[in-house]
Backbone as CSV, one residue per row, in Angstrom:
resi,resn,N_x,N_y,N_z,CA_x,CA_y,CA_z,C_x,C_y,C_z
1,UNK,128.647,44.727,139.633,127.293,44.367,139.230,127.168,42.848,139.234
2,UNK,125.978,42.176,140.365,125.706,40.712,139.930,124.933,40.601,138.823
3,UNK,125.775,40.444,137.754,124.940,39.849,135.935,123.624,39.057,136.166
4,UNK,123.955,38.132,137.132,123.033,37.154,136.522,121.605,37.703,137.418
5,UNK,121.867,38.226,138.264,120.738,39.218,139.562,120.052,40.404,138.107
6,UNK,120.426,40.961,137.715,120.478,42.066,137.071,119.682,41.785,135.813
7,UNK,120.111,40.962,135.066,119.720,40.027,134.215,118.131,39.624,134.448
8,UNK,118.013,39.032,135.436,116.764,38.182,135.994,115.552,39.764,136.473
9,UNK,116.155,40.514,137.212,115.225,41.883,137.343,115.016,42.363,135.838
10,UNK,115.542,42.352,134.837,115.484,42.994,133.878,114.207,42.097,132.903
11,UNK,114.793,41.027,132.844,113.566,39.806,132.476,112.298,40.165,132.990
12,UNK,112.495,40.413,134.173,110.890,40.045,134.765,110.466,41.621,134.957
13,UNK,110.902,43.081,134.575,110.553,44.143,134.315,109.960,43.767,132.916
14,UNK,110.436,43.397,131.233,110.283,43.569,130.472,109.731,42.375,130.285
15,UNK,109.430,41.273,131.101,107.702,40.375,130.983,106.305,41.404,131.190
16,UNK,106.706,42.277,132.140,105.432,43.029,133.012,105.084,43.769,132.077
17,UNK,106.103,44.642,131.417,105.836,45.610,130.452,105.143,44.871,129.144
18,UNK,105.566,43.988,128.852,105.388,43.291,127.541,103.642,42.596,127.835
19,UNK,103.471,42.516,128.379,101.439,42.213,129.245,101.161,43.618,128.363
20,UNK,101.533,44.688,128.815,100.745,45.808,128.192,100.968,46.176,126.881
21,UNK,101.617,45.525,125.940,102.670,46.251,124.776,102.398,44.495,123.763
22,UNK,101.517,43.507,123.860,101.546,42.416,123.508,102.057,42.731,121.654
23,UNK,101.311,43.606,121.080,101.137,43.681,119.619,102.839,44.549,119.608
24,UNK,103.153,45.132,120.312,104.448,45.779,120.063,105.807,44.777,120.525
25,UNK,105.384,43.832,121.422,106.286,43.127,121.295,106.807,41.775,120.750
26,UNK,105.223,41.351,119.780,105.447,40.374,118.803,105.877,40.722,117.944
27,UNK,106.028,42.135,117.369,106.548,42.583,116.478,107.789,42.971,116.919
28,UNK,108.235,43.161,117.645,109.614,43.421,118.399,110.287,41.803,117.986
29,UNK,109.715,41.014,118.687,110.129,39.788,118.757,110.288,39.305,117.108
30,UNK,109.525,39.234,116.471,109.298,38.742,114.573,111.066,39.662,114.023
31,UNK,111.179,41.185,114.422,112.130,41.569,114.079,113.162,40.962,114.318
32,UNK,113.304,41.098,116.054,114.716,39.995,116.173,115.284,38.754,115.406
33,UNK,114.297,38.415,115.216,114.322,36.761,115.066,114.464,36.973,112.934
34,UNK,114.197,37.760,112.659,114.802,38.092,111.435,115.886,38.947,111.048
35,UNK,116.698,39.350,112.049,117.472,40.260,112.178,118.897,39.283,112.471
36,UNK,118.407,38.272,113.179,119.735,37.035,113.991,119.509,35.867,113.141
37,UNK,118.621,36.007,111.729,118.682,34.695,111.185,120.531,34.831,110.079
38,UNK,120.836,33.708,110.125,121.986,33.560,109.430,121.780,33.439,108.001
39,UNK,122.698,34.397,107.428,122.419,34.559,105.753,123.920,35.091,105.379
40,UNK,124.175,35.956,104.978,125.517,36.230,104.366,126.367,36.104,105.183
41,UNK,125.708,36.794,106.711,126.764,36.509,107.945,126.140,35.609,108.993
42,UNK,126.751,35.220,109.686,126.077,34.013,110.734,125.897,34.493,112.346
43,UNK,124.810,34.157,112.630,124.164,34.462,113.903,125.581,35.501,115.019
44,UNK,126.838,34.663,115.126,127.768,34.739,115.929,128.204,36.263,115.509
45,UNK,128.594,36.540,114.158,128.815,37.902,113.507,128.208,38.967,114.104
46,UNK,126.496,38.463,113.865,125.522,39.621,114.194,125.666,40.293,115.372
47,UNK,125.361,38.615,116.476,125.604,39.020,117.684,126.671,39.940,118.098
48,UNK,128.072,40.007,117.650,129.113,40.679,118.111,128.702,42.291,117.494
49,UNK,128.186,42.690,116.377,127.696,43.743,116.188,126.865,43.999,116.911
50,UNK,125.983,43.384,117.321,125.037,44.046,118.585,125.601,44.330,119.435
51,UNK,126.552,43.316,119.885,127.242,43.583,121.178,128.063,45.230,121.068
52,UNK,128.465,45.438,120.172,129.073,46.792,119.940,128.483,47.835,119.803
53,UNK,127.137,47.695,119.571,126.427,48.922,118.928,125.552,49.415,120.706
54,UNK,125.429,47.654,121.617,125.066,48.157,123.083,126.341,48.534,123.945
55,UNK,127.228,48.127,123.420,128.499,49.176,123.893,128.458,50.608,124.062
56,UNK,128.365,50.948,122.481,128.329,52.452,122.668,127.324,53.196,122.859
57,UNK,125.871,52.870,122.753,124.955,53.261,123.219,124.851,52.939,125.154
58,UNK,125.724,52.188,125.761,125.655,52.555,127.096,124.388,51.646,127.836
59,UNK,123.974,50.712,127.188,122.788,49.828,127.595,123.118,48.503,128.319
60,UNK,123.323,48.818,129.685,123.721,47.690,130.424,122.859,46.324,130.107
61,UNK,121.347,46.591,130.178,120.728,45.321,129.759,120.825,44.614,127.914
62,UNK,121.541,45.646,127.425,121.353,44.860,126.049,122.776,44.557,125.937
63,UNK,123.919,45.124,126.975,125.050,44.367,126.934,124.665,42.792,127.289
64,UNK,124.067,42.825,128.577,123.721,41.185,129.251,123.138,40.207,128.091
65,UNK,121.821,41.062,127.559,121.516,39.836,126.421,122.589,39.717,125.423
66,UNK,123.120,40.247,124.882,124.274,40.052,123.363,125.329,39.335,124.357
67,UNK,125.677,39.734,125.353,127.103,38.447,126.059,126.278,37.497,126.363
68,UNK,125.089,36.994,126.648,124.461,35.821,127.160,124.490,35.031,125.376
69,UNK,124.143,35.496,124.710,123.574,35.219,123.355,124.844,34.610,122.836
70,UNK,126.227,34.991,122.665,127.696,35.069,122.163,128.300,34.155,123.055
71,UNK,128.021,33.548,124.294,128.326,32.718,125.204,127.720,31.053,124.531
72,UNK,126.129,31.558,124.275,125.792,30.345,124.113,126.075,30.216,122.457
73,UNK,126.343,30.693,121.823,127.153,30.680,120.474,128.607,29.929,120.417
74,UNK,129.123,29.990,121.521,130.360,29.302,121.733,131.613,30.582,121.261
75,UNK,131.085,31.866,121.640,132.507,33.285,121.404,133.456,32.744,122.324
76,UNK,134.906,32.739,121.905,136.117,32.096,123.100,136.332,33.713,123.405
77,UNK,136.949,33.756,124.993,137.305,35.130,125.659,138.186,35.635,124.965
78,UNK,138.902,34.949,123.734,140.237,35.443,123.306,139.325,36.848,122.245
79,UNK,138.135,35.887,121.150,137.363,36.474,119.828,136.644,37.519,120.901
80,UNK,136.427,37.484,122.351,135.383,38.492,123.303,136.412,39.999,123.215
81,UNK,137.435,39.326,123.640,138.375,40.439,123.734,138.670,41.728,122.622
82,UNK,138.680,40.943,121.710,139.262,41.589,120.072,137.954,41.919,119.739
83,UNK,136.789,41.886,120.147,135.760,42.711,119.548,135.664,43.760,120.548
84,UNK,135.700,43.840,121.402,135.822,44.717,123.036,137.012,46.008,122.588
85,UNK,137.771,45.338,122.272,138.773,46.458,121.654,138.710,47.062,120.667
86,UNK,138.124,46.454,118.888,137.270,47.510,118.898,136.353,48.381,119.150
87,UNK,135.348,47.838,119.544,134.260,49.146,120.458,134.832,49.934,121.020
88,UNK,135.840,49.543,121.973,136.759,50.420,123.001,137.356,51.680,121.581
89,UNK,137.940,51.122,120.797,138.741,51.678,119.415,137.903,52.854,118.792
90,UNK,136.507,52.236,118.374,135.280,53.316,118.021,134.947,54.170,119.404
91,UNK,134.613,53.655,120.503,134.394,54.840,121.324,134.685,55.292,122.293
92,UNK,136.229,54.843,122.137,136.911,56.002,123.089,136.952,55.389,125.008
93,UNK,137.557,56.195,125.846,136.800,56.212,126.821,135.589,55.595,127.353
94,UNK,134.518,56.257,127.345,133.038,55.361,127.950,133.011,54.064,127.147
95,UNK,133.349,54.232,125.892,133.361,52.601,125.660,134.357,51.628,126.435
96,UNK,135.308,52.141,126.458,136.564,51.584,127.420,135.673,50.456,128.557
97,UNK,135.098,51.672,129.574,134.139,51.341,130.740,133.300,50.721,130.252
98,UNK,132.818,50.772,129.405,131.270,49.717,129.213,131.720,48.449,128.514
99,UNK,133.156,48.234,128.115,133.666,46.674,127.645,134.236,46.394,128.144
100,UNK,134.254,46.928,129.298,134.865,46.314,130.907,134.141,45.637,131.491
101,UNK,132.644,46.410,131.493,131.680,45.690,132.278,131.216,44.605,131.306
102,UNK,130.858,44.773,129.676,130.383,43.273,128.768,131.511,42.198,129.141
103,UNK,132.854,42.597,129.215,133.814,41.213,129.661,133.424,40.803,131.223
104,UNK,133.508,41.165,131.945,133.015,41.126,133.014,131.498,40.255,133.147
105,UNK,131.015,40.352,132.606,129.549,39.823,132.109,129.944,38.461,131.365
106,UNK,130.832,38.660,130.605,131.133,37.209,129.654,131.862,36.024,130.653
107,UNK,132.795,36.684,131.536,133.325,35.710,132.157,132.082,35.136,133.562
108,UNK,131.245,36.184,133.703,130.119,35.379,134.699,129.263,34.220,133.834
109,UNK,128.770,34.971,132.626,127.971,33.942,132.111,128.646,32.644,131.085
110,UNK,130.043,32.487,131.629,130.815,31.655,130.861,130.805,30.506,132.221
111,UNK,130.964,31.237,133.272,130.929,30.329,134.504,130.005,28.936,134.780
């Protein structure tokens, strides 16, 4: 998979959609942005829980945003790894494959 190709189609699908969905996705957006504010745990934390939770749910595009997000956070491949292995740990198999492809993703958008 080219990440950063994939990435960019996915953007500009969920601009098009978001024209029709304006009130659903300011509120989409207000959530995020209170969901990744830093408080007991810090932005970097969250992110890696997202990153795990689009692990096992199998969501190639919400793998790309949480490794794009954890990149520009400054995650080293060593802290990428050891969260990858748990997910892999919680789910088995298909998680295996799908934190193959988020590392895979981390080392493009680390490039």
């Amino acid at each position: 998979m080219d990440w950063n190709a994939f990435m960019a189609e996915i953007e500009s699908d969920i601009g098009t959609y978001a024209k029709e969905i304006p009130d659903t996705m300011k509120g989409f957006g207000a959530m995020g942005a209170a969901a990744k504010k830093s408080g007991a745990l810090d932005e970097k934390t969250k992110e890696i829980m997202a990153l795990g939770i689009a692990i096992a749910t199998r969501c190639d595009s919400c793998i790309g945003f949480h490794v794009r997000s954890l990149v520009r956070l400054g995650l080293t491949r060593d802290e990428m790894c050891e969260a990858l292995a748990m997910a892999t740990y919680m789910g088995g198999g298909p998680s295996l494959a799908y934190s193959a492809k988020a590392l895979k993703a981390f080392d493009t958008f680390s490039a």
